[in-house]
N, C-alpha and C positions, 0 to 999 in steps of 0.2 A: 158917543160914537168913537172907536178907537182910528186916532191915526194913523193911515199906513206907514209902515216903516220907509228908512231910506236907504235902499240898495245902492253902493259904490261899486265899480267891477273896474279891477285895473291892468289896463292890456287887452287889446282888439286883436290878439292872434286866432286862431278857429276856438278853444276855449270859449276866452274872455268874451268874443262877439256871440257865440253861441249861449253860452250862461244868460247874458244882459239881454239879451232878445227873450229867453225862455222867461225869465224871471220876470221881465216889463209884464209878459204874457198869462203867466200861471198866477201870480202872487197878489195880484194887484197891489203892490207898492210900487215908490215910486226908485226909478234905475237910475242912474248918472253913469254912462261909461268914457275913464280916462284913457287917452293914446295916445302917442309921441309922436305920431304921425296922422292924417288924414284919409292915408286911403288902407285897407285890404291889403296885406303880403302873404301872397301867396305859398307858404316859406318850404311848402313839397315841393314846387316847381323851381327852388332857387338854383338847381344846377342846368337849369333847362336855360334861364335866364344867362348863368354864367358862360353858355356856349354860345350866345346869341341870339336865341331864339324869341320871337315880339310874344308877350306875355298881358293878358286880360288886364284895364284898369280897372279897379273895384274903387269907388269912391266909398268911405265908413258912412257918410252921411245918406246914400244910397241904399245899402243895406240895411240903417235902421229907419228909415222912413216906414211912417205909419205902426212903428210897432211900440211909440210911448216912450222910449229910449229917449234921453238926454246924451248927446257927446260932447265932451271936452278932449280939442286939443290940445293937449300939452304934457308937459316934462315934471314928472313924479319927483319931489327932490326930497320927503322925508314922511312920514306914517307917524302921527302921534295917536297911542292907542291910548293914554289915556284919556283925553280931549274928545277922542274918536274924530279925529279928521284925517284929513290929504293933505297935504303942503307943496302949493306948483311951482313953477318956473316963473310964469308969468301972469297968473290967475289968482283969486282968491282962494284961501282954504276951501275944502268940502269938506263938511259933515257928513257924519254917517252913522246909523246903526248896525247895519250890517255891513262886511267889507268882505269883498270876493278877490283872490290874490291871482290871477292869472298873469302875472311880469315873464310867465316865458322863462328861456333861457340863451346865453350867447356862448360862442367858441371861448376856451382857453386858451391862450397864446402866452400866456405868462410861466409854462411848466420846462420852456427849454431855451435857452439862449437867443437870442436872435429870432425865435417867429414871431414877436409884434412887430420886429423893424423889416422884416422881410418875407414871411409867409402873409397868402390872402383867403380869408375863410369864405365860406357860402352860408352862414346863417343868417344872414340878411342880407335885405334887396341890393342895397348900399354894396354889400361887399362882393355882391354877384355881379354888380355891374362893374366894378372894380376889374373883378378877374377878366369879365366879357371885355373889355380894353386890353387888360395886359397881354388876352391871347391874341390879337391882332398879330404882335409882334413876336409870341416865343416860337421858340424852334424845340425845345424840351422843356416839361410840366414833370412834374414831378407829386406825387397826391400824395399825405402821411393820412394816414387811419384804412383799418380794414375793416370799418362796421359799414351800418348801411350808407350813413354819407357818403363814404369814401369812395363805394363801392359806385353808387349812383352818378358821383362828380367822374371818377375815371373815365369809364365806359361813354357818359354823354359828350367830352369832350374828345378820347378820340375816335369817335362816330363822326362829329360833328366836323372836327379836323385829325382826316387819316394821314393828314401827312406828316404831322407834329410826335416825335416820340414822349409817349408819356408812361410813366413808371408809376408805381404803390410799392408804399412800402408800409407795414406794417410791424407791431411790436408781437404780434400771438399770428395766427392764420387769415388766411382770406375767409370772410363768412361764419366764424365762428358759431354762429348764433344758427347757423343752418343743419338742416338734417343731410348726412352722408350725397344723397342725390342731387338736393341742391347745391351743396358744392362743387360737384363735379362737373354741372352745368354750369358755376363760374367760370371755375377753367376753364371751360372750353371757349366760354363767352371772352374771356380776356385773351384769349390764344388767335381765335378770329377776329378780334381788336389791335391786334397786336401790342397789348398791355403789357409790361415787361411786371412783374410782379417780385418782390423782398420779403417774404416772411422771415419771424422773428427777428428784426430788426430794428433795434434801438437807435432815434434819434438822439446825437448832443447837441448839436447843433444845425441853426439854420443860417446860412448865411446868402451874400447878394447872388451867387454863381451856382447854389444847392445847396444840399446838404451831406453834412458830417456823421457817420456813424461812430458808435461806441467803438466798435471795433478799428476805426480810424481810416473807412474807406469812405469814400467822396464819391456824392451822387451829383452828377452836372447835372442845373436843370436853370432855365431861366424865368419859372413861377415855379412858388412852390404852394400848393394848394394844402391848406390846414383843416384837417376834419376829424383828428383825434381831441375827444377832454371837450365836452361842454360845462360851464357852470351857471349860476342864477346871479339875480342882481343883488348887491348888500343890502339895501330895502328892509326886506324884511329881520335880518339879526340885527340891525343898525336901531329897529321900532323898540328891539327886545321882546322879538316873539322867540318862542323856541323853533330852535331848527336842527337838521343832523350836521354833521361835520361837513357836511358839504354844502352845508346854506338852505337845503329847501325844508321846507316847512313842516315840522312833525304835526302830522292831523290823526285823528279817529279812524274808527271806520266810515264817516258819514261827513268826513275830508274837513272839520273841523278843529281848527287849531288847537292842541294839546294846553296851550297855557294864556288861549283868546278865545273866548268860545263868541262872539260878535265875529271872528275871524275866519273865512272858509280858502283853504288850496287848493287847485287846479291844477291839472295839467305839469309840467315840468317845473314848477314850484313848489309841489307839493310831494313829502315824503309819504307816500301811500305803503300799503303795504299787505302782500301777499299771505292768503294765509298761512305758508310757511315761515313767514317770517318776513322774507327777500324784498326789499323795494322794490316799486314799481318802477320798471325803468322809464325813460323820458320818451316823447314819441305822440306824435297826431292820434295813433290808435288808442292805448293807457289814458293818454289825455281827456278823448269824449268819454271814457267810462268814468273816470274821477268828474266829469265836468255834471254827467246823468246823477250820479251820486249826489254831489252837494245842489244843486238844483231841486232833487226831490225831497233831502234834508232839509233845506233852506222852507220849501213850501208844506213839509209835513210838521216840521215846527210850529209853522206861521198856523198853521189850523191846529193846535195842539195832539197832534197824530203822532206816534213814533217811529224817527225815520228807519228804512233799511240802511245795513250797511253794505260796504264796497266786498265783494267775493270775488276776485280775478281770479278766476283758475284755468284759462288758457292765454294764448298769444297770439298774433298776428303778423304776418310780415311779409310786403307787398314790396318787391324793388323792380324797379326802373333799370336793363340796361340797355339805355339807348332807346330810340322811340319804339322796336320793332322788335323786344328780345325781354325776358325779364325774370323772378321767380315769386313765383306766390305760397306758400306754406302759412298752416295753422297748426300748433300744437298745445296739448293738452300742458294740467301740470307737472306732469311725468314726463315732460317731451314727445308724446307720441303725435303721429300726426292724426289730426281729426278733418277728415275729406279729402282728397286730393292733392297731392302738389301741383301747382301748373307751370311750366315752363315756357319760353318760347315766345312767337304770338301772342298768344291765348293766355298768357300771364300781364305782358305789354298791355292789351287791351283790359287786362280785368284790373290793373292798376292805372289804367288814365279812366276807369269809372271811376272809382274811390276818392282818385283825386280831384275828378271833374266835379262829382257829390258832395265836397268837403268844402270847396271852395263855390261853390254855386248852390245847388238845390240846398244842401246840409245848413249853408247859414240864413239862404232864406225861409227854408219852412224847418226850421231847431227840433220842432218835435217828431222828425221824421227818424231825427237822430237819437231823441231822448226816448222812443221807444223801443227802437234797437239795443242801444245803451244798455239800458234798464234790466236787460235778462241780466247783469254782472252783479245785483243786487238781490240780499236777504234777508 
């Protein structure tokens, strides 16, 4: 009788909890999933948190009850891939035959002068409750990034406090990633915000009173909220697995490590890749399709089947501005749009589905999501 293998999965972000649940489920092997933390982060909602707003507790041991899952909390400090283990903080190694790399990704704060001593990011709970303090007391915020972060963080906080002037600045446009009409519904959206908006705009600096542009004009502000430049953890190029220049994980099409094949990427660790070529960019949406992918590779393996690979060939993008306002857009890989745009209302609401789904229904029943998923597969 063969023994089942042993699934390792590292990082309980939607991903990692979503893999390790599927895989306890589908595989019959057995799971172990590592996290640095105890409960569920919510990490859509971190700028909902950063404004104040009380935010669902998910306990991890809650979410895998009854589904065979093993969790370990703690602090990943090395990957030995020849060994095939874990190396913790304060736990014994874990073995593994199989290893699922879901570590996520954090803010870059190291690309310009001063924003680790002075800028506060929203990529985690930690640094949203950070901010949700420091706005207690500013009287001007100041946001650098104009992607969806940035755009999300502005708008909810001054919804949230209209009386606080808050600014964005950005290095290219507001929304760049939008088609023509949804940008113009930013505009508008930050005009009735009264978001004072800086396109092409180079940070040099950040200091205790604002920020410094290149051009050598000074932005007062007494937070300054960072949401340009995410990266990954050294983890993985530290194991000596291959990665792109930017650390995450060169895999297949079937999200398996190019130079670990025991190795699988997820989610924002993983360098995916379009069939034109183009990375998959980072993001909760990209993430479940990479995450359906090595799940059905992992299990079409395990039965000697051959897996499908990953085929992205549309987009998604679903933002928040404000409880009550928002834009929803889907485009092909042409850019064209496929459905709809939705605006308004009716966009607000069809993104607190997605994110009420992601965070609740999506982690507790996985395959609700791995069948959705799975059309991004050939």
């Amino acid at each position: 009788m063969t023994t089942p293998p042993h699934i390792v999965v590292l990082g309980a972000g939607y991903t990692g909890l979503t893999a390790a649940n599927l895989l306890a489920k589908r595989t019959g092997a057995t799971v172990t999933l590592v996290n640095n933390r105890d409960r569920f982060v919510e990490r859509l909602r971190n700028h909902q948190l950063a404004s104040g707003q009380q935010l669902r507790t998910l306990p991890l041991r809650d979410l895998v009850r009854r589904t065979g899952v093993r969790l370990v909390v703690d602090h990943v400090t090395r990957i030995d891939p020849e060994q095939r283990r874990v190396e913790l903080t304060g736990g014994e190694p874990i073995g593994y035959d199989l290893l699922v790399y879901a570590a996520g990704s954090h803010e870059d704060l190291d690309t310009v002068p001063g924003a680790a001593e002075h800028a506060t990011a929203v990529a985690t709970a930690e640094e949203a409750e950070r901010l949700r303090g420091r706005m207690r007391t500013a009287s001007a915020v100041a946001v650098v990034g104009g992607g969806l972060t940035g755009i999300e963080a502005a708008t909810e906080l001054a919804e949230t406090y209209p009386d606080r002037r808050v600014r964005l600045t950005t290095s290219g446009v507001l929304g760049s990633t939008l088609l023509e009409r949804g940008q113009e519904h930013l505009y508008r959206t930050f005009d009735r915000l009264g978001i004072e908006v800086r396109e092409h705009a180079q940070v040099a600096k950040v200091a205790a009173d604002g920020l410094l542009l290149e051009n050598g004009e000074h932005i007062d502000a007494d937070v300054v909220v960072w949401t340009t430049g995410f990266r990954v953890p050294r983890l993985a190029r530290e194991a000596g697995l291959a990665v792109a220049d930017n650390g995450r994980i060169l895999v297949d099409g079937t999200m398996r490590s190019v130079s670990h094949p025991e190795v699988y990427a997820i989610g924002d660790a993983a360098s995916a890749r379009k069939p034109d070529g183009q990375e998959v960019r980072m993001g909760c949406g990209p993430g479940g399709f990479t995450t359906a992918c090595a799940v059905r590779a992992i299990e079409d393996r395990l039965a000697g089947r051959t897996p499908r690979e990953l085929r992205l060939e549309f987009d998604g993008q679903c933002i928040s501005l404000g409880r009550k306002d928002g834009v929803v857009q889907y485009t092909n890989a042409d850019g064209g749009l496929i459905g709809p745009m939705l605006t308004g209302r009716t966009a607000a609401m069809f993104k607190e589905a997605i994110v009420r789904g992601a965070g609740g229904v999506g982690l507790r029943h996985p395959t609700l999501a791995l069948v959705t998923a799975s059309r991004s597969l050939v």
